[in-house]
C-alpha positions, -999 to 999 in steps of 0.1 A, spaced: 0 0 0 16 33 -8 1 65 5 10 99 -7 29 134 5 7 162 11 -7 177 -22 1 150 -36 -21 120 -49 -17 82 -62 2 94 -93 32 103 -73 44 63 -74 40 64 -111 77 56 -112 78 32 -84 51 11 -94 64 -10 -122 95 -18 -104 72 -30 -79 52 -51 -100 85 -65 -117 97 -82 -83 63 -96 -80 46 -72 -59 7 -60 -58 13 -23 -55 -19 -3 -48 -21 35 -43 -43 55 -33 -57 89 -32 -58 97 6 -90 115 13 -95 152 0 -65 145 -28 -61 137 -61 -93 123 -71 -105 115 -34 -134 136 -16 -133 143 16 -167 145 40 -154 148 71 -148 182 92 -115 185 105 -89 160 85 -70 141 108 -44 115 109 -59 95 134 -93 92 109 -77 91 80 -55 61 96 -87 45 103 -101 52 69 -74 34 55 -75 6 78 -108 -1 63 -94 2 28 -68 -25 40 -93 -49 54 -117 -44 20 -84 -57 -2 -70 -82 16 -73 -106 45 -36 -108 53 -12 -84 64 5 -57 41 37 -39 33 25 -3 40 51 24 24 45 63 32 62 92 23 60 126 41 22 128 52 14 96 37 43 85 62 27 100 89 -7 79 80 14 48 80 27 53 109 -4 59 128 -17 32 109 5 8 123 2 16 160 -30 15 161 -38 -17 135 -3 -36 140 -24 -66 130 -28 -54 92 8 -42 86 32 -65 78 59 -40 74 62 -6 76 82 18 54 87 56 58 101 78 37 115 117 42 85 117 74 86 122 111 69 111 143 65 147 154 72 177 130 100 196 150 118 218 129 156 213 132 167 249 123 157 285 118 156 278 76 132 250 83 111 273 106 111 297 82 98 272 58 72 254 75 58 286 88 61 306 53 45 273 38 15 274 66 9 313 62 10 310 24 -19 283 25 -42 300 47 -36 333 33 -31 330 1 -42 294 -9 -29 266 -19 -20 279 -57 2 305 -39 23 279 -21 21 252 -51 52 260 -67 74 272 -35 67 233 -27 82 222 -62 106 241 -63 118 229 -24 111 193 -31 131 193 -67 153 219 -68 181 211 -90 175 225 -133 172 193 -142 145 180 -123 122 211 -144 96 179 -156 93 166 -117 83 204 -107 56 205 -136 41 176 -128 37 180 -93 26 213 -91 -10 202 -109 -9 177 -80 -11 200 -52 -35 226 -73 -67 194 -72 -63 191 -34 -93 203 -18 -79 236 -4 -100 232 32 -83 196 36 -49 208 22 -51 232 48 -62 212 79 -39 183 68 -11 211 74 -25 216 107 -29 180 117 8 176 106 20 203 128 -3 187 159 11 150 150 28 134 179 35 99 184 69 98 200 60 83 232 42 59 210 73 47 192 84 18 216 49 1 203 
């Protein structure tokens, strides 16, 4: 199962997915609520919910356990996911995420809170490139930045938002041990 960065959606393993297939592997990925292609119904988008939500997703494909893969956000759903339904992950694989979102340095303060302000401000078009631009910066990766910036412009704004909040709120340190 792989789930998503914010503003991102499924597409996002487009190059992932037929390495996956070619060692055998039944890669599935998903639009996380409120992105991509997903609606979201609920009020305030949350981890914790969205874990559930994809617990249930879990249970509707298979009866066995899975190898759950998130990156960023999607990590942080993965990781929720797996403390509180060990018994449908098989194993867990995060990527570029975090337990709690403690910024290391004044740059990455700077960041996170330019990137918050920006969204609630301005929208998520105003932040939509600052994002591709930090996530692919070199020249050459010009195609990567194009393609995700349409990405991040179908979130649904009011979840893009809250799913910023509930990243800044996420907190499962004293969890970890689990």
């Amino acid at each position: 199962l792989l789930l998503h960065g914010l503003g991102a959606d499924s597409t996002s393993w487009g190059y992932q997915i037929p390495a996956l297939m070619g060692a055998k592997m039944r890669p599935i990925s998903v639009d996380l609520p409120g992105f991509g292609k997903s609606i979201y119904y609920g009020r305030n988008w949350k981890i914790r919910i969205i874990a559930g939500e994809t617990a249930d997703l879990v249970r509707s494909i298979t009866s066995s356990t899975c190898t759950v893969v998130g990156i960023s956000m999607g990590g942080t759903i993965a990781l929720q996911l797996c403390l509180d339904y060990p018994e449908l992950v098989e194993r867990l694989v995060l990527v570029s995420t975090f337990a709690n979102l403690r910024s290391k340095g004044v740059h990455q303060w700077v960041y996170l809170i330019s990137r918050f302000i920006r969204a609630n401000l301005r929208g998520v078009n105003a932040q939509a490139e600052m994002v591709a631009h930090r996530i692919f910066p070199k020249p050459e990766q010009e195609f990567l930045r194009q393609a995700l910036i349409p990405q991040i412009l179908q979130a649904d704004p009011k979840v893009y938002v809250s799913a910023m909040r509930a990243l800044g709120l996420f907190d499962v340190t004293k969890r970890l041990h689990e």
